[in-house]
C-alpha positions, 0 to 999 in steps of 0.5 A: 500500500504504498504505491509503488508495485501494489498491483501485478498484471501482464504487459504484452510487448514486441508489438503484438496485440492479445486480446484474448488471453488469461492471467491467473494467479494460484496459492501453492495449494492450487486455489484460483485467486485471481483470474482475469481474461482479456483485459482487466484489472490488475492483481491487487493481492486479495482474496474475497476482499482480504488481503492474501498472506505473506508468500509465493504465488504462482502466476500463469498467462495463457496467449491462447497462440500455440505457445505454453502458457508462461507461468512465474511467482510472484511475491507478497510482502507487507 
């Protein structure tokens, strides 16, 4: 909450335009937390309106192209 990396969604770059993909974002145990497809809001660390526990998270992009989704962590820190 202080302004700076408080949200996390992905940037499609090299001139492309994916308007058709998912970001999902998974607790270690494999829960939906988070899912957006196409565009949408970015990530903001919650669940149900609360906010999610210090850790890893696991994030997937699906560019629905061919490719493998790209899957990565991503970090909460309060």
């Amino acid at each position: 909450n202080d302004g700076r990396n408080d949200h996390i969604f992905p940037i499609i770059e090299d001139g492309c335009e994916f308007s058709n993909f998912k970001f999902s974002v998974f607790n270690r145990w494999g829960q939906a937390l988070y899912e957006a497809k196409g565009t949408g809001e970015p990530w903001d660390g919650t669940y149900n309106g609360a906010k999610v526990p210090t850790g890893a998270y696991i994030y997937v992009v699906n560019l629905y192209n061919g490719d493998q989704p790209k899957t990565g962590t991503v970090t909460v820190v309060k």
